[in-house]
C-alpha beads as a LAMMPS data file, in Angstrom:
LAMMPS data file: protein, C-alpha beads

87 atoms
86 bonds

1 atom types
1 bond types

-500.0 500.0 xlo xhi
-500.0 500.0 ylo yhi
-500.0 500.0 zlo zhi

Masses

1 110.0

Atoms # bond

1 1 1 -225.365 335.761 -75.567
2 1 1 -227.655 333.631 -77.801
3 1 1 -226.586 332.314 -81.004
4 1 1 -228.524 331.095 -84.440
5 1 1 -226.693 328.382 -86.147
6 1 1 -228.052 326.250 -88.914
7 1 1 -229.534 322.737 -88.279
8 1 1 -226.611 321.125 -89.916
9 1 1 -224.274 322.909 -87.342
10 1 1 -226.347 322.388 -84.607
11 1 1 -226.232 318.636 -85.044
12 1 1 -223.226 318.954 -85.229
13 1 1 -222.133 320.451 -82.211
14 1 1 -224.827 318.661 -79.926
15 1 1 -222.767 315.278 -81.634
16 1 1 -219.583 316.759 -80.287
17 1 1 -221.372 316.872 -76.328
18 1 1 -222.689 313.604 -77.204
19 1 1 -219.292 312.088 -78.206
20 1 1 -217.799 312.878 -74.247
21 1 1 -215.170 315.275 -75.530
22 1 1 -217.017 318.647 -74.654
23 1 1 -219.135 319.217 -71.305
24 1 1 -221.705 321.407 -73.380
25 1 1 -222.392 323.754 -75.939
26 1 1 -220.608 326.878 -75.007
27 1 1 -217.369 324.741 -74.473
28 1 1 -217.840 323.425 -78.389
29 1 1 -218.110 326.993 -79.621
30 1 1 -215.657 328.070 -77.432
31 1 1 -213.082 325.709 -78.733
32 1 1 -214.312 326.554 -82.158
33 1 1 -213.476 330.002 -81.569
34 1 1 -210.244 329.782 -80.003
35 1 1 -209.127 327.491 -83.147
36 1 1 -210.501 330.104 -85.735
37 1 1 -208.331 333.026 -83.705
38 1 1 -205.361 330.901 -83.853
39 1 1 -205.866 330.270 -87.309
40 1 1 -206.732 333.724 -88.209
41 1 1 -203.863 334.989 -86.345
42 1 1 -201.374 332.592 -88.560
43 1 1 -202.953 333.788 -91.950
44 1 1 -201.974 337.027 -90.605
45 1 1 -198.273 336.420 -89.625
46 1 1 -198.080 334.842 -93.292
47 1 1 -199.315 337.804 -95.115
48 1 1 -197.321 340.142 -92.851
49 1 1 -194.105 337.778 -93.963
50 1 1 -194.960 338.230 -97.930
51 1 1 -195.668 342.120 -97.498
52 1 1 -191.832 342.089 -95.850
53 1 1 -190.030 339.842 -98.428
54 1 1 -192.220 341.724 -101.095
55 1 1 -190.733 345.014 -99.629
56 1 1 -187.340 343.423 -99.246
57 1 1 -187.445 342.786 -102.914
58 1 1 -187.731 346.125 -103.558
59 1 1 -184.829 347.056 -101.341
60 1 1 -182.737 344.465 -102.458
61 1 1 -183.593 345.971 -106.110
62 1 1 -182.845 349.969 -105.580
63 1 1 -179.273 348.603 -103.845
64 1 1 -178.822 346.826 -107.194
65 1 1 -179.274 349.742 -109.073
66 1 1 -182.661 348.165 -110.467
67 1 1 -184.290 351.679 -110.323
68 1 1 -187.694 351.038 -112.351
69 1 1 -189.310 354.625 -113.364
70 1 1 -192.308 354.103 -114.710
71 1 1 -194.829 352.486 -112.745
72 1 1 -198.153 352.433 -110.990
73 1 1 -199.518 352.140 -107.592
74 1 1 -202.479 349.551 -109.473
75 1 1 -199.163 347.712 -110.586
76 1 1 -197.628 347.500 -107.410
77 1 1 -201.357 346.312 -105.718
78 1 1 -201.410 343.749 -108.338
79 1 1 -198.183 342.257 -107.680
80 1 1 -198.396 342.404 -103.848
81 1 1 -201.991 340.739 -104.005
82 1 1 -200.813 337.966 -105.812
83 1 1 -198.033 337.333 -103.229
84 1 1 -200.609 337.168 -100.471
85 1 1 -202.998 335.521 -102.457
86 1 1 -200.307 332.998 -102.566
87 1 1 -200.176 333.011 -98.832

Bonds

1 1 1 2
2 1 2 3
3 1 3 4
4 1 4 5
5 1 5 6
6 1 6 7
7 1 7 8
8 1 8 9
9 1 9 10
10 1 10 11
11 1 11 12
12 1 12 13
13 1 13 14
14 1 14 15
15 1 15 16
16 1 16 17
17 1 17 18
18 1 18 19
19 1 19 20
20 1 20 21
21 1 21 22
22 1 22 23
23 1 23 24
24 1 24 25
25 1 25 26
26 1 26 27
27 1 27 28
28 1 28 29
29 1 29 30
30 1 30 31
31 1 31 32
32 1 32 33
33 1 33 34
34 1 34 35
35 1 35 36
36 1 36 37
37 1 37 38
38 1 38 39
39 1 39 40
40 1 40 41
41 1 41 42
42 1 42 43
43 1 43 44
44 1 44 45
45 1 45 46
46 1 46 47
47 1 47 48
48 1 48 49
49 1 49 50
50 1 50 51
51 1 51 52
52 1 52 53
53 1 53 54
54 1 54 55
55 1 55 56
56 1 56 57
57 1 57 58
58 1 58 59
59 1 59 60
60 1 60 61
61 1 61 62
62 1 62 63
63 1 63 64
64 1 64 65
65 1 65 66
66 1 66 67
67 1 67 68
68 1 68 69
69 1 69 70
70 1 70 71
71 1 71 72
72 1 72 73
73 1 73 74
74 1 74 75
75 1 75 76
76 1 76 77
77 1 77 78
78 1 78 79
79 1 79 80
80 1 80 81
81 1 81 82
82 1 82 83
83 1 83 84
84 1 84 85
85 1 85 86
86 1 86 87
């Protein structure tokens, strides 16, 4: 696999080999990419926590009687995409 990365990055990760902590290349953008999975994989446990407190809301709501009877699946996006965004 060959990668293209930008001077500034490249500098970068040849001053990361340089520094001692890395053996070479691959094991800088290897690191790199484990990081940005683990990262990627906590955004998603966040979001999936909103969508199920958002839902719970609703549950929590219809047990309360709070039956709302008018409303719109563009509402509903709205309000859940501002609870992840908030994530």
């Amino acid at each position: 696999m060959e990668i293209k990365l930008p001077p500034e990055l490249e500098r970068y990760v040849r001053a990361q080999v340089e520094s001692g902590l890395f053996r070479d290349e691959s094991e800088v953008i290897g690191h790199v990419l484990r990081w940005h999975r683990t990262f990627d994989e906590r955004e998603y446990e966040g979001k999936l926590a909103a969508l199920r407190t958002f839902v719970q809301e609703g549950v929590d709501a219809l047990e309360r009687g709070e039956v709302v009877e008018d409303f719109s699946m563009d509402d509903i996006q709205r309000r859940l995409d501002a609870k992840l965004g908030a994530v």
